[in-house]
Rosetta silent file (secondary structure, phi, psi, omega in degrees, C-alpha in Angstrom):
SEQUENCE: XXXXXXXXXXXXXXXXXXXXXXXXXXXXXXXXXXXXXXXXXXXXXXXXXXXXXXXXXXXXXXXXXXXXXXXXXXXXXXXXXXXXXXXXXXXXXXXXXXXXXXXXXXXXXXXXXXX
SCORE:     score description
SCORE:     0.000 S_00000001
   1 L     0.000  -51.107 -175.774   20.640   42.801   -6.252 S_00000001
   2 H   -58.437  -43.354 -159.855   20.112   40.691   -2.743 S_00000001
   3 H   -63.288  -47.620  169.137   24.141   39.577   -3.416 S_00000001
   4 H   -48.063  -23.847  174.556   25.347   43.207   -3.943 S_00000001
   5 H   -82.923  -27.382 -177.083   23.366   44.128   -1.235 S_00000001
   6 H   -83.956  -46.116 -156.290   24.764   41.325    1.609 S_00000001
   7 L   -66.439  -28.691  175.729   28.551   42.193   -0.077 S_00000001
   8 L  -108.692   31.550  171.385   28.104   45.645    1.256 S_00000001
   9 L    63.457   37.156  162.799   26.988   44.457    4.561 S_00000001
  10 L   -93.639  129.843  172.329   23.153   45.743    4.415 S_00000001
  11 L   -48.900  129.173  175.918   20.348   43.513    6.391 S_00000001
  12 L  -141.038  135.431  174.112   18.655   41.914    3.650 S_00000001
  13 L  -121.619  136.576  179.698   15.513   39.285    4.431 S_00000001
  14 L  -104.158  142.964  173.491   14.983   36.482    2.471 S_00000001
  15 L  -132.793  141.655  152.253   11.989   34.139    2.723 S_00000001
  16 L   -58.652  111.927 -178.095   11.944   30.387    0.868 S_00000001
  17 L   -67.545  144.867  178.005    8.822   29.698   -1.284 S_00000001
  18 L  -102.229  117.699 -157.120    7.882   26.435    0.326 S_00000001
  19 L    84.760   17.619 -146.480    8.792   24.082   -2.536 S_00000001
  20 L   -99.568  142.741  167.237    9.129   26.295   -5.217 S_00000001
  21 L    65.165   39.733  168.860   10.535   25.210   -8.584 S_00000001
  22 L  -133.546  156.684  175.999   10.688   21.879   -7.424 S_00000001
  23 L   -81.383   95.802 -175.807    7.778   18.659   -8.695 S_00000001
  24 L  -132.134   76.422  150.971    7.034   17.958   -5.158 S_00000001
  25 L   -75.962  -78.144  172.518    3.453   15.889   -5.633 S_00000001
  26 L  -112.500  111.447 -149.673    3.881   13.933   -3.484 S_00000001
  27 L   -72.542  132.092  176.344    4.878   15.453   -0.032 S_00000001
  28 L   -69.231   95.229 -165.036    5.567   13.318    2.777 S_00000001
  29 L   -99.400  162.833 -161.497    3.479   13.967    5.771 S_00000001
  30 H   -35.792  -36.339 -163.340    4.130   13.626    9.380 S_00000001
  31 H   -75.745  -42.381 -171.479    1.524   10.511    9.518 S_00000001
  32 H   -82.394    3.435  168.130    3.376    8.834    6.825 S_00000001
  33 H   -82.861  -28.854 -179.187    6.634    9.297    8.423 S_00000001
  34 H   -76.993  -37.277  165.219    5.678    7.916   11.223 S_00000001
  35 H   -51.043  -35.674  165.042    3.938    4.933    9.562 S_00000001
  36 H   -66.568  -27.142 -170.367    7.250    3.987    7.853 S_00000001
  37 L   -95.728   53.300  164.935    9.353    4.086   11.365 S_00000001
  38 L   -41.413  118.274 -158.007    6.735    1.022   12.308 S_00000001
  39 L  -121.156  177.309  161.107    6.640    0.811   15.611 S_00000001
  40 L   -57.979  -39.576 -177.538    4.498   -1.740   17.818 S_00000001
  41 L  -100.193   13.278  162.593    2.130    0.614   18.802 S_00000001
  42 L  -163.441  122.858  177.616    1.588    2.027   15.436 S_00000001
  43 L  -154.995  158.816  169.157    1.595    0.030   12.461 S_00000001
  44 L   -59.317  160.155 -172.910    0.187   -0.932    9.699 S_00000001
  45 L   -92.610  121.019  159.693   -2.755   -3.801    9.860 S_00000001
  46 L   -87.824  158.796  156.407   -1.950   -6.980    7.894 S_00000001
  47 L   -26.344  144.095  165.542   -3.599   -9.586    6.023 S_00000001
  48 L   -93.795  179.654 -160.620   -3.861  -12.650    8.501 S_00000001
  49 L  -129.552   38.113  150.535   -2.386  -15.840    7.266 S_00000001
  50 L   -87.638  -59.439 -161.042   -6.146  -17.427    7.619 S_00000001
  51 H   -65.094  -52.843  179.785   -7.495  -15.065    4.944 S_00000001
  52 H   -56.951  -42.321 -174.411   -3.672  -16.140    2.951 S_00000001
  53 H   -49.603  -38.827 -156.274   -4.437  -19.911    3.481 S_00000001
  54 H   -83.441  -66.765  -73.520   -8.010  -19.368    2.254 S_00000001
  55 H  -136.898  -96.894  155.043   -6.892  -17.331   -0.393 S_00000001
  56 H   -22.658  -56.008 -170.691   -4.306  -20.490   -1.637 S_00000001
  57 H   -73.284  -73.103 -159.909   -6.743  -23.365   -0.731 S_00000001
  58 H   -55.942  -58.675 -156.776   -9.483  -21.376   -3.339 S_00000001
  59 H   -60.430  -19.091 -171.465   -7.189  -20.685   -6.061 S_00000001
  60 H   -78.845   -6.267  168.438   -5.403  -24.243   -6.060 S_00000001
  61 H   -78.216  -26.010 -167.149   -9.235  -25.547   -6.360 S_00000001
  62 H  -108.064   -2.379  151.217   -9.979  -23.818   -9.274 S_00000001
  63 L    91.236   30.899  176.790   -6.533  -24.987  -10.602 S_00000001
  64 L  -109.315  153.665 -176.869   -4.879  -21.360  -11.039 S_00000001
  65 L  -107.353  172.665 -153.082   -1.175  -20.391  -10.168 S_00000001
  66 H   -65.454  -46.804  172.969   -0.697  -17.369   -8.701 S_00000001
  67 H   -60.145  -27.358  174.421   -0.269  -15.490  -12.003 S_00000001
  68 H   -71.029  -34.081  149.234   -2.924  -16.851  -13.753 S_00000001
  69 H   -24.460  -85.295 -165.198   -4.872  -15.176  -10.616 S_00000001
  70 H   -42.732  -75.470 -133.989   -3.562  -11.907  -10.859 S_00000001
  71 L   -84.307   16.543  175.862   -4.166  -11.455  -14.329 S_00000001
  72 L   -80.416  -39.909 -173.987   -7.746  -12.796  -13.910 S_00000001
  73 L  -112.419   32.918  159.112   -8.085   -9.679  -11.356 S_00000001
  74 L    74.591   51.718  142.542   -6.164   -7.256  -13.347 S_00000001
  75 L  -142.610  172.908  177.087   -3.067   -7.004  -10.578 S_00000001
  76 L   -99.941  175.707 -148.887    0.135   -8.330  -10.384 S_00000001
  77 H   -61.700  -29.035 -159.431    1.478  -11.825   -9.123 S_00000001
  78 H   -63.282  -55.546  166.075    3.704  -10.155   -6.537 S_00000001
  79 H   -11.890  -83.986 -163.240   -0.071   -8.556   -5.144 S_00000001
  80 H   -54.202  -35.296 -159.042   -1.340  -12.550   -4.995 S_00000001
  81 H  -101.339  -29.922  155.280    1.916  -13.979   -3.437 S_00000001
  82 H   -70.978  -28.908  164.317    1.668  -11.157   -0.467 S_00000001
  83 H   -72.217  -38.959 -178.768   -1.483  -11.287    0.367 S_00000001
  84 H   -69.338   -8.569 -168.419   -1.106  -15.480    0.902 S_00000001
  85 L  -123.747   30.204  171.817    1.959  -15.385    2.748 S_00000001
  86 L    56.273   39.517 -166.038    0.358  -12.406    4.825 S_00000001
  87 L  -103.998    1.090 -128.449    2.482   -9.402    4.296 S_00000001
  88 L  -120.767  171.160  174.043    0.294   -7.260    2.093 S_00000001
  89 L  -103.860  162.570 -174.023   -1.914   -4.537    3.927 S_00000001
  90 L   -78.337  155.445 -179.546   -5.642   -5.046    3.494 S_00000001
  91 L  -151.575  101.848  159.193   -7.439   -3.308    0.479 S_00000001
  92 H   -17.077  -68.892  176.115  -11.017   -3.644   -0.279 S_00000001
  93 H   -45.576  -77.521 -162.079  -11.036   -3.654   -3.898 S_00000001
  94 H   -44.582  -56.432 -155.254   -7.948   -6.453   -4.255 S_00000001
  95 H   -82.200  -12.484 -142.398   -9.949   -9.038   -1.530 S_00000001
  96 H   -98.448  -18.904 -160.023  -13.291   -7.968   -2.873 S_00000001
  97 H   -95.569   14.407  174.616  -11.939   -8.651   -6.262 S_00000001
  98 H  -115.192  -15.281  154.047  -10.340  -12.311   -5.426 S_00000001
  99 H   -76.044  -32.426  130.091  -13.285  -13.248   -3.430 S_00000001
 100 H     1.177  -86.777  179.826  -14.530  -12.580   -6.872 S_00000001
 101 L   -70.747  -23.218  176.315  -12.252  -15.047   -8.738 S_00000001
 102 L  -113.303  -15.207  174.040  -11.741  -17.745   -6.074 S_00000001
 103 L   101.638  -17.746 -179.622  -15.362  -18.227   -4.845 S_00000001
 104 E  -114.999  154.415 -168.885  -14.863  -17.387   -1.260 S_00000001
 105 E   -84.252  146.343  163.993  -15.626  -14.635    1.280 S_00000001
 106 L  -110.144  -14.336  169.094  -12.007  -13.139    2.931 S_00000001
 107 L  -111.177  139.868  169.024  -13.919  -10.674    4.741 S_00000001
 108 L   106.993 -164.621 -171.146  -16.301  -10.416    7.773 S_00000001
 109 L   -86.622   -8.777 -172.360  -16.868  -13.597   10.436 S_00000001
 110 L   -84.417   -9.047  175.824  -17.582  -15.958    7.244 S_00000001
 111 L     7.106  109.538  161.805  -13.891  -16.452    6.198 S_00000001
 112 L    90.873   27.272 -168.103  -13.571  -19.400    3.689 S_00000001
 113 E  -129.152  134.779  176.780  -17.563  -20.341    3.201 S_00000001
 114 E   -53.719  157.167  161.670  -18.321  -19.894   -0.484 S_00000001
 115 L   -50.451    0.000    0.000  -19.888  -16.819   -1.803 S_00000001
């Protein structure tokens, strides 16, 4: 009906369902566009490459490779090899659960002094 109607040159308004008929979960929003175009004065916060040393020095005490890590704290080795060589962003859970498994605090002013 709308084509038949534009072929005989009548104004016809259309509006776009925003999204429609498409799986669009998960929508991209301004903040995370801008967080991908990292810029200096907004970027993500990294690990420091105290908390990765610390991180290394505990697990090679307790005699674990990086994988036998992860799968002591249920993530995977890639997880363990970014946080030590300081690329990974910080996450609560993951350090709280590797201060867990290596014996030492990664968070707060105590850095590297056992639990």
């Amino acid at each position: 009906a709308i084509l038949a109607a534009q072929r005989r040159g009548e104004d016809v308004e259309t509006s776009k369902k925003w999204a429609a008929g498409q799986n669009k979960q998960h929508s991209i929003t301004k903040n995370t566009a801008k967080l991908d175009r990292e810029t200096e004065e907004l970027h993500h916060d990294r690990v420091t490459l105290e908390v990765g040393k610390v991180i290394q020095r505990g697990r090679q005490s307790k005699g674990l490779t990086q994988k036998d890590l992860a799968t002591k704290i249920n993530e995977k080795p890639q997880v363990i090899a970014d946080y030590e060589s300081g690329r990974a962003i910080p996450n609560n859970q993951v350090l709280g659960k590797i201060e867990r498994a290596i014996g030492l605090k990664l968070r707060g002013k105590d850095i590297g002094k056992p639990i």
